[in-house]
VOBA-1610 file (N, C-alpha, C; in pm, whole numbers, padded with zeros to 5 digits, always signed):
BEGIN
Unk+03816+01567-06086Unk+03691+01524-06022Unk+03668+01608-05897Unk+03522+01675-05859Unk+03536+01774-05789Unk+03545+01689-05672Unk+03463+01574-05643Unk+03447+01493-05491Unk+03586+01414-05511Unk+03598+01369-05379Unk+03679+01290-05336Unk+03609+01139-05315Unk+03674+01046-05403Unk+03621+00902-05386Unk+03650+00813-05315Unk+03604+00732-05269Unk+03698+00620-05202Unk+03645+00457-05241Unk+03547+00436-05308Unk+03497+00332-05374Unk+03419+00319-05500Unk+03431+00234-05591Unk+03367+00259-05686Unk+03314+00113-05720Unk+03148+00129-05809Unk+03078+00020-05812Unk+03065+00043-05991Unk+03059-00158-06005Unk+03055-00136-06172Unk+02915-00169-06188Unk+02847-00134-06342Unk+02806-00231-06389Unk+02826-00361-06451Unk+02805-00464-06539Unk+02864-00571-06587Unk+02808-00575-06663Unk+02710-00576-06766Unk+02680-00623-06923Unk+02694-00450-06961Unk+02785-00488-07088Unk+02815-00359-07180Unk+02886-00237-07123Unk+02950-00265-06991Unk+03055-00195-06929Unk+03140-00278-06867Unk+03138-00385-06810Unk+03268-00471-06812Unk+03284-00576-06931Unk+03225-00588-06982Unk+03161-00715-07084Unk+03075-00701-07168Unk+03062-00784-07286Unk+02961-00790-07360Unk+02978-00902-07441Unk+02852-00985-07465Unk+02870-01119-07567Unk+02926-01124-07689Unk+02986-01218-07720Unk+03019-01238-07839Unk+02935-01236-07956Unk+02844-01309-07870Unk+02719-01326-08020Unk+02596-01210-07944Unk+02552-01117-08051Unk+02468-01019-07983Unk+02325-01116-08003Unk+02245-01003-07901Unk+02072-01026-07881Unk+02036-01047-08002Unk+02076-00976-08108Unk+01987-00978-08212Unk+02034-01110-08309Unk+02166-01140-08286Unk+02156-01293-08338Unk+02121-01427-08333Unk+02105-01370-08180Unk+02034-01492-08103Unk+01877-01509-08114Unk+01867-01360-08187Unk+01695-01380-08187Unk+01677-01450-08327Unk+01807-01393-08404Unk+01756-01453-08528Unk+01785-01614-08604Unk+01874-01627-08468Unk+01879-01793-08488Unk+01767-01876-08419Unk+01701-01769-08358Unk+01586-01869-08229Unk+01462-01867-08362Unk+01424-01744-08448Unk+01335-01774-08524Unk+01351-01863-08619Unk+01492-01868-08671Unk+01472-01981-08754Unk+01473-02120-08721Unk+01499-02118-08620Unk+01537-02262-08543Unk+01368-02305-08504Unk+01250-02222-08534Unk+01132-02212-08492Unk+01084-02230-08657Unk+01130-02144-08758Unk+01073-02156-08900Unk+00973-02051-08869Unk+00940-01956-08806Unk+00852-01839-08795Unk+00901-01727-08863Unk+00860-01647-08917Unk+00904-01486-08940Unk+00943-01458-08815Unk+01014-01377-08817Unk+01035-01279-08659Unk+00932-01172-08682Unk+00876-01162-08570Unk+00844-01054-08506Unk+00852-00982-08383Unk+01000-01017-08348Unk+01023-00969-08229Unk+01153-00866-08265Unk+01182-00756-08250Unk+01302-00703-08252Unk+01405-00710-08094Unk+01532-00687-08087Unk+01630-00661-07965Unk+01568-00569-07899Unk+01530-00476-07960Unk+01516-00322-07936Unk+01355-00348-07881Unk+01279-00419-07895Unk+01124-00384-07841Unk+01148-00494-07701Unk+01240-00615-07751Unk+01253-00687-07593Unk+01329-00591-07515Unk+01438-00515-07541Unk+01470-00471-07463Unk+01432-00307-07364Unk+01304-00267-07464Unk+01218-00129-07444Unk+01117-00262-07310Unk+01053-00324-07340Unk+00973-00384-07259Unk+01028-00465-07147Unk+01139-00491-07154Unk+01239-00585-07037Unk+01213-00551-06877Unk+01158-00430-06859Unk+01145-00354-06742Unk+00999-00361-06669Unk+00978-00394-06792Unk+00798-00441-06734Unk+00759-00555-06663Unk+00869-00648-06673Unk+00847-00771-06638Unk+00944-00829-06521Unk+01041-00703-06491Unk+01169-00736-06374Unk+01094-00774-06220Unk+00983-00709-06192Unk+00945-00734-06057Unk+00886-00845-06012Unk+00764-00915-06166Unk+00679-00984-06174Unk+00750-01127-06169Unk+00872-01138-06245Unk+00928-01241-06259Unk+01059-01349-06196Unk+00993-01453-06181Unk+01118-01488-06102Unk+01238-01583-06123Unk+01236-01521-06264Unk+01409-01566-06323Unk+01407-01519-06417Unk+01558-01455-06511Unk+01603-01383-06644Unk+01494-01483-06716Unk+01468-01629-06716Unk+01426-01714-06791Unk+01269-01681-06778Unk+01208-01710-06722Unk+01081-01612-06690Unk+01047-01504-06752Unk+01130-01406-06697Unk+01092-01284-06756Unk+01105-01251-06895Unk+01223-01368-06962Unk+01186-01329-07089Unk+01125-01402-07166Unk+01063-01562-07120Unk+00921-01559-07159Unk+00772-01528-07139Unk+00809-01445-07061Unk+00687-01365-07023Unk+00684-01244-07174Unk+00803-01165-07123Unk+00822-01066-07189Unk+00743-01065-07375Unk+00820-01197-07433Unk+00807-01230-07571Unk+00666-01289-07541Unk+00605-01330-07483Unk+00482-01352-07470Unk+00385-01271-07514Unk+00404-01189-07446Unk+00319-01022-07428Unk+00337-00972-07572Unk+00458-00961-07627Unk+00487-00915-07749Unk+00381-00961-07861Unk+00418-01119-07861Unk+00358-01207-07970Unk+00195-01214-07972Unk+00154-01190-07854Unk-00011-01157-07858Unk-00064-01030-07846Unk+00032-00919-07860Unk+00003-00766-07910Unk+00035-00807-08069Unk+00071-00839-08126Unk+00122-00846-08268Unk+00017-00970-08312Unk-00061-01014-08233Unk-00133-01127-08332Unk-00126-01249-08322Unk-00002-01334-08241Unk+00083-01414-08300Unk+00006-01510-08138Unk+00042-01635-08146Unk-00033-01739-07995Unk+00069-01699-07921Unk+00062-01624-07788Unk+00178-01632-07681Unk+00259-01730-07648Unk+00193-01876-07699Unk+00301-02015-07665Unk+00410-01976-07771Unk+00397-01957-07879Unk+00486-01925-07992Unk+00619-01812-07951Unk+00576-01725-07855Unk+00674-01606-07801Unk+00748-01685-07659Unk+00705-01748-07650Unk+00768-01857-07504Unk+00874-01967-07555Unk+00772-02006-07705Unk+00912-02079-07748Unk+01031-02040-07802Unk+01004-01910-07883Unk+01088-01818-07938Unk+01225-01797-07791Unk+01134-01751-07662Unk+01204-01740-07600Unk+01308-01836-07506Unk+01226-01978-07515Unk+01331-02085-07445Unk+01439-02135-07544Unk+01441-02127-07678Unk+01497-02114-07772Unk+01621-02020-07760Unk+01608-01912-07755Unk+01673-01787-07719Unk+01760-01802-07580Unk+01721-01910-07494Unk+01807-01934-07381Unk+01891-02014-07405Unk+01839-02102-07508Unk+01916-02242-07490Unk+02031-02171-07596Unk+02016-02083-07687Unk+02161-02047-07784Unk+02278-01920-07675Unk+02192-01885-07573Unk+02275-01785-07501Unk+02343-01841-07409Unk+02519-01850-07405Unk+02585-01903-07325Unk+02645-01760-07280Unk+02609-01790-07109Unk+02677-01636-07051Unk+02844-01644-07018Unk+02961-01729-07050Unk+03039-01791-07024Unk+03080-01705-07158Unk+03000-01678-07264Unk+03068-01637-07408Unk+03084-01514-07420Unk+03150-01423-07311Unk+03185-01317-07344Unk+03343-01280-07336Unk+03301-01142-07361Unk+03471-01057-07374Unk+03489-00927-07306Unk+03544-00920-07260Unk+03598-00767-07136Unk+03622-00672-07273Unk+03523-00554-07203Unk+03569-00427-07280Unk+03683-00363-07246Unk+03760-00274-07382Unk+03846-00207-07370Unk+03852-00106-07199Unk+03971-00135-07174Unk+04013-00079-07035Unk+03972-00164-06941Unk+03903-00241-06919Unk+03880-00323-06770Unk+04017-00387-06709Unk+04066-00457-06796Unk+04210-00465-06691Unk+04269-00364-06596Unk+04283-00292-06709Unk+04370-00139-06665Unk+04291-00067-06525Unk+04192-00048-06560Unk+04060+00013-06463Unk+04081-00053-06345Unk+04035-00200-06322Unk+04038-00265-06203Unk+04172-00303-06177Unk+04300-00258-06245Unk+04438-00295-06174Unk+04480-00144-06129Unk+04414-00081-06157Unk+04451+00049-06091Unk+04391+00076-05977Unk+04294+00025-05949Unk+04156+00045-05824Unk+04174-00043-05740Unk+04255-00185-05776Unk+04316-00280-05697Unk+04266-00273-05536Unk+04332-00172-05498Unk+04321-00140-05347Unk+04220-00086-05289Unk+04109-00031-05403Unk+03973+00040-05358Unk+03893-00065-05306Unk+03799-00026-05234Unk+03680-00089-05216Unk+03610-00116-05337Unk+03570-00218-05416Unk+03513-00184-05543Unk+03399-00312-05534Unk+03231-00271-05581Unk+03147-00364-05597Unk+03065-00342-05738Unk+03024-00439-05739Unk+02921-00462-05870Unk+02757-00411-05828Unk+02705-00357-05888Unk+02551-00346-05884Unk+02514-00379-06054Unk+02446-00492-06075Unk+02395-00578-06169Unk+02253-00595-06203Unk+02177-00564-06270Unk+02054-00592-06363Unk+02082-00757-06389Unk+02061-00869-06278Unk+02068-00989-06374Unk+02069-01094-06241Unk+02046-01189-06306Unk+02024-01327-06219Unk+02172-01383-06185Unk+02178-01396-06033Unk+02299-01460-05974Unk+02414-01569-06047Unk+02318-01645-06124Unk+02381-01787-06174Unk+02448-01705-06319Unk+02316-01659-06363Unk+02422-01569-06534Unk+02502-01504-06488Unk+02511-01368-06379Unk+02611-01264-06377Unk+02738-01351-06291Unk+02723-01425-06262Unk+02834-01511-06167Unk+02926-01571-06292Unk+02845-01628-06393Unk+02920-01723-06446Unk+02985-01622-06598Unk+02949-01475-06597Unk+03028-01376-06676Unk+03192-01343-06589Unk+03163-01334-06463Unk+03194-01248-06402Unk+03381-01371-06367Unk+03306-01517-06365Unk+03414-01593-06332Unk+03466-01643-06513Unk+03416-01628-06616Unk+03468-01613-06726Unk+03538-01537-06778Unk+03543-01405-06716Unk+03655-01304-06705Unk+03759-01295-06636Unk+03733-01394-06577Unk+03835-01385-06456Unk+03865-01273-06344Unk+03763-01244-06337Unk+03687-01108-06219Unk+03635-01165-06107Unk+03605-01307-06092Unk+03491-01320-05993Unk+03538-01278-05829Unk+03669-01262-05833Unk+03725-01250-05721Unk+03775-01110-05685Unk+03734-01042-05791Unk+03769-00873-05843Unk+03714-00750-05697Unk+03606-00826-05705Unk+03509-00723-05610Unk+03468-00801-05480Unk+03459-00654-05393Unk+03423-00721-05262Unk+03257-00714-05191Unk+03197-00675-05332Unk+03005-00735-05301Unk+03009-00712-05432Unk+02869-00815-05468Unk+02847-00810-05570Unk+02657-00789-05575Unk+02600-00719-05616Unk+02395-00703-05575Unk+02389-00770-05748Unk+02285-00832-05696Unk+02184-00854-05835Unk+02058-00843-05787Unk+02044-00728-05872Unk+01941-00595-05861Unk+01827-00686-05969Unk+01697-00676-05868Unk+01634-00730-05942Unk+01597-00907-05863Unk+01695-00912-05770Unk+01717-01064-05718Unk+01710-01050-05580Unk+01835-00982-05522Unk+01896-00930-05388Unk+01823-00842-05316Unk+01763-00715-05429Unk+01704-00617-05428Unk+01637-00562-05559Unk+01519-00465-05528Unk+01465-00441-05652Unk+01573-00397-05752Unk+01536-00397-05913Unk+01599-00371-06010Unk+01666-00202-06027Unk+01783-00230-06043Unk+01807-00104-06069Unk+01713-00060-06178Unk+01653+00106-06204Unk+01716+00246-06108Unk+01663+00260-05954Unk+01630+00156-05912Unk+01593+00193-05747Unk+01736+00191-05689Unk+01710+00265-05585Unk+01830+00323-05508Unk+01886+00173-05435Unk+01775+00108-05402Unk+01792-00001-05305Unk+01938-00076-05330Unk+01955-00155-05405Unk+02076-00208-05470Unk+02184-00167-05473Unk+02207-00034-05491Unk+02370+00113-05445Unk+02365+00083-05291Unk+02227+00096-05211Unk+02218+00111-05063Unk+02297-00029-05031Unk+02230-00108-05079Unk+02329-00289-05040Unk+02437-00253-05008Unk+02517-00233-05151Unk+02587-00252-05187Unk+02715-00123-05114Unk+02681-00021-05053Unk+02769+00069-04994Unk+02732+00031-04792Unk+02626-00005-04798Unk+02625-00090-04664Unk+02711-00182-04646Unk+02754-00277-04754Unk+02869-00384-04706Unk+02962-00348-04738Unk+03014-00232-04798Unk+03183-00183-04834Unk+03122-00060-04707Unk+03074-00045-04672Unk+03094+00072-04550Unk+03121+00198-04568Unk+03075+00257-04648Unk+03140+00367-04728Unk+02990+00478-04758Unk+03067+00607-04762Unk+02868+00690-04796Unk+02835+00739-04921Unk+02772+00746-04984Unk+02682+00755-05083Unk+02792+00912-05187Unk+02814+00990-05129Unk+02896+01114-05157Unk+03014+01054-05164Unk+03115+00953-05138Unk+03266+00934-05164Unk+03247+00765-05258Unk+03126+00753-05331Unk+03122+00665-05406Unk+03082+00698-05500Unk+03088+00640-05661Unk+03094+00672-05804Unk+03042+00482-05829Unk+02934+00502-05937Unk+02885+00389-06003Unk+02926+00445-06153Unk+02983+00360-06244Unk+03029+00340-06375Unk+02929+00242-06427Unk+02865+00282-06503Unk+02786+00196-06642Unk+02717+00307-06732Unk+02713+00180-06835Unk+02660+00230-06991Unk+02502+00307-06974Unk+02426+00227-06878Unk+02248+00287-06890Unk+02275+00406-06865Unk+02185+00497-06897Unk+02170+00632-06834Unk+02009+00595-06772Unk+01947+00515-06783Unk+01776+00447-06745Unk+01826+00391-06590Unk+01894+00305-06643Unk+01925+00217-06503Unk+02050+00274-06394Unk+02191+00280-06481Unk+02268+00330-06403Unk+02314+00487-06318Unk+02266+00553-06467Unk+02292+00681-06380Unk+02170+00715-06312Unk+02108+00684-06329Unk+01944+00752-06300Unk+01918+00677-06139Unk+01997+00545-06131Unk+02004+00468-06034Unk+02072+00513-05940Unk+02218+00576-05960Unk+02330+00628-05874Unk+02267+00723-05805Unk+02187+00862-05907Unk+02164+00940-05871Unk+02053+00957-05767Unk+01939+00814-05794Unk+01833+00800-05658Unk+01915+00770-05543Unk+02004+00699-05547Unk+02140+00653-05421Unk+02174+00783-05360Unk+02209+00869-05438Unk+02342+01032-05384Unk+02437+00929-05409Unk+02448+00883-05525Unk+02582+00806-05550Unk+02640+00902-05673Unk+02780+00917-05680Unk+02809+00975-05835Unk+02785+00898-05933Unk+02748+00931-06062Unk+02746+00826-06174Unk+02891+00884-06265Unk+02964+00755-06313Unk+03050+00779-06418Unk+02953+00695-06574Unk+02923+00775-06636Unk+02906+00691-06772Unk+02975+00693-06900Unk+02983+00550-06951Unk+03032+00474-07035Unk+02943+00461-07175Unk+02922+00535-07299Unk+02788+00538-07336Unk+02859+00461-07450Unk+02729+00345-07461Unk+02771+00264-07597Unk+02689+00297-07694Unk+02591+00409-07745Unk+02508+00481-07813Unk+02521+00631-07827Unk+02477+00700-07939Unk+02500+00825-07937Unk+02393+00925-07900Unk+02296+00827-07805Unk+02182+00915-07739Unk+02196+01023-07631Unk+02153+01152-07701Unk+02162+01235-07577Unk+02151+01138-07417Unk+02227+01261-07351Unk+02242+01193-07201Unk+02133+01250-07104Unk+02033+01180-07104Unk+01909+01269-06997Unk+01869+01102-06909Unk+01878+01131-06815Unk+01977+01226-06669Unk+02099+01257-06782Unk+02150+01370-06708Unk+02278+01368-06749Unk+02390+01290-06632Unk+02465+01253-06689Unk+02547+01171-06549Unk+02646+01293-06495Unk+02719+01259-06394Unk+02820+01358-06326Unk+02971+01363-06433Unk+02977+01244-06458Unk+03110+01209-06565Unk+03105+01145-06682Unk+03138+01147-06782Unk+03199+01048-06854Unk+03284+00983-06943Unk+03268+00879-06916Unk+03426+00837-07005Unk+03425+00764-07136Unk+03511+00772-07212Unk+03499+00675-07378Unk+03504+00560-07341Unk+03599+00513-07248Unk+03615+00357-07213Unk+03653+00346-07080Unk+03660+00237-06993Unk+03721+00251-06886Unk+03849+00233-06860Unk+03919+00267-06956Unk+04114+00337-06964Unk+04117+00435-06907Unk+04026+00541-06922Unk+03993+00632-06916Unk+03996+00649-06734Unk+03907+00597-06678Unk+03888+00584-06564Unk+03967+00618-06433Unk+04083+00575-06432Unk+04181+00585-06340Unk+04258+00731-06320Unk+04216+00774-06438Unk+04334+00950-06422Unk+04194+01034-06384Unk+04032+00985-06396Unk+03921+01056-06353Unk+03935+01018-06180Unk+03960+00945-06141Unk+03971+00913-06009Unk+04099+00962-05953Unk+04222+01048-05996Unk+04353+01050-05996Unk+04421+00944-05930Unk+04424+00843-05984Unk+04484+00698-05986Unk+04574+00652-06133Unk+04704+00636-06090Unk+04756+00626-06215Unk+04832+00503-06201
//
């Protein structure tokens, strides 16, 4: 690693964690639990998810807003995309996840770093992942971007978040899967990005690093 680090910030959905039961099952138990066709895909809530981060003022909100918008571009009564979507809350328990490969290893090696979270997500969900892993005590700030501060890729949220570990923008590294949100985010900061890619989409931004998993992590930081 050419810089020298001294803190590092995670993301948390699909780089420390990820649900057991995916988006797309949950969508497809919310339609039938409705008796509608679907017409909503993972992939179009989650292309449009960004449209609705500023406007809204809760994950719950925004994603019946979101499916709203959907269901009356497609034809369908917007109450119908609201129910789809309170539906869709009531089967998502954020308590039901599982730590990706390397997070132990990663955060028992960093132990002694300064280390914070910058999060895409509402306080009460990312809290109650974060103490289901048995992390909640892992890090010493945690931003929910989007809540605290605007949504990541704004810089704002890295700025929090290296304001209360005390540390400058050049001897810190953010690790997550987005290349939209996280690296693109680090990089409005002057933060390094490490990415974690759970897709085989070219990398534009390109990030500064990246890794297969966060096992990986600790010999990129020379921490062993």
């Amino acid at each position: 690693m050419q810089q020298e680090v001294e803190a590092v910030l995670f993301d948390v959905d699909n780089t420390l964690c990820r649900y057991r039961r995916s988006g797309a099952e949950l969508l497809a138990a919310s339609f039938e639990r409705t008796g509608v066709e679907p017409f909503i895909t993972v992939e179009e809530y989650h292309d449009r998810y960004p449209e609705f981060v500023d406007s809204s003022d809760s994950m719950v909100d925004l994603r019946e807003r979101c499916f709203a918008a959907i269901a009356d571009e497609k034809g369908y009564d917007p109450a119908t995309g609201r129910e789809i979507a309170q539906i869709y809350a009531d089967e998502r328990d954020h308590g039901n996840v599982e730590p990706l490969p390397g997070v132990d290893r990663a955060l028992s090696a960093l132990s002694e770093w300064p280390l914070g979270v910058v999060t895409n997500g509402a306080p009460s969900m990312q809290r109650r992942k974060l103490e289901a892993l048995g992390l909640a005590e892992s890090f010493d700030v945690v931003v929910h971007a989007g809540y605290d501060a605007p949504a990541k890729p704004s810089p704002e949220p890295f700025e929090a978040a290296l304001s209360t570990l005390d540390v400058r923008p050049e001897r810190t590294v953010h690790v997550g899967n987005s290349l939209g949100s996280d690296v693109a985010g680090a990089r409005a900061a002057g933060v390094g990005s490490v990415w974690v890619p759970d897709t085989d989409e070219p990398a534009n931004p390109e990030p500064d690093y990246t890794v297969s998993s966060l096992s990986d992590l600790p010999s990129l930081l020379g921490v062993e």
